[in-house]
N, C-alpha and C positions, 0 to 999 in steps of 0.2 A: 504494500500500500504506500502511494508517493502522499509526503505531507511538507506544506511549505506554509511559512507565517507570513501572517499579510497585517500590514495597518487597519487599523476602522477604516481608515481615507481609503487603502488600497483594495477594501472587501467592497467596499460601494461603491467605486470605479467599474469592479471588474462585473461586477453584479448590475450596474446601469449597463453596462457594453453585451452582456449576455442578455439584458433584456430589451434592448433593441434587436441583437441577430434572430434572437427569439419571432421580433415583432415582422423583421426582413423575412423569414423562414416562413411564416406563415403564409408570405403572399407567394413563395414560391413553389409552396404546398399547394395550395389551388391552382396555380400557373400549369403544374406539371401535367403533362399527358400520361407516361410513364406511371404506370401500376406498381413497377417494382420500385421503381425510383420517389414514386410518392411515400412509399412506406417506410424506404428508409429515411425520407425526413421525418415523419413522423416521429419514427422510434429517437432520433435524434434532436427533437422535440421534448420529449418526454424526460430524455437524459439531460436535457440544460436545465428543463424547469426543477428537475430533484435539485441540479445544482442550484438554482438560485435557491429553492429552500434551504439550502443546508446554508448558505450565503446568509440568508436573511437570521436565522439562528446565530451565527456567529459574530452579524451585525448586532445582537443584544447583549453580548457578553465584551468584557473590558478588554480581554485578553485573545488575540485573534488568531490561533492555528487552524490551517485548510491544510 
């Protein structure tokens, strides 16, 4: 398991940038023709938003290990 410390400033940096590709992603979700290619954004989807949750978590505590 890779783990790396981030600042409060640097978890809500990274966590606003993930939630724009987030927001980019979606429109490329419906863009796509691709059945295969649609699902792997999806799944790719799914896998940023845990990460912003666990983002958002770590933004409540003082001390910030990802």
């Amino acid at each position: 398991m890779a783990q790396i410390t981030l600042t409060p400033e640097e978890v809500a940096v990274l966590r606003n940038a993930l939630s724009s590709y987030v927001s980019d992603l979606r429109m490329e979700i419906i863009n796509t023709d691709s059945w295969g290619f649609r699902q792997h954004l999806k799944h790719e989807e799914v896998v940023l938003k845990k990460l912003m949750a666990q983002l958002d978590v770590e933004l409540a505590t003082p001390e910030v290990a990802v």
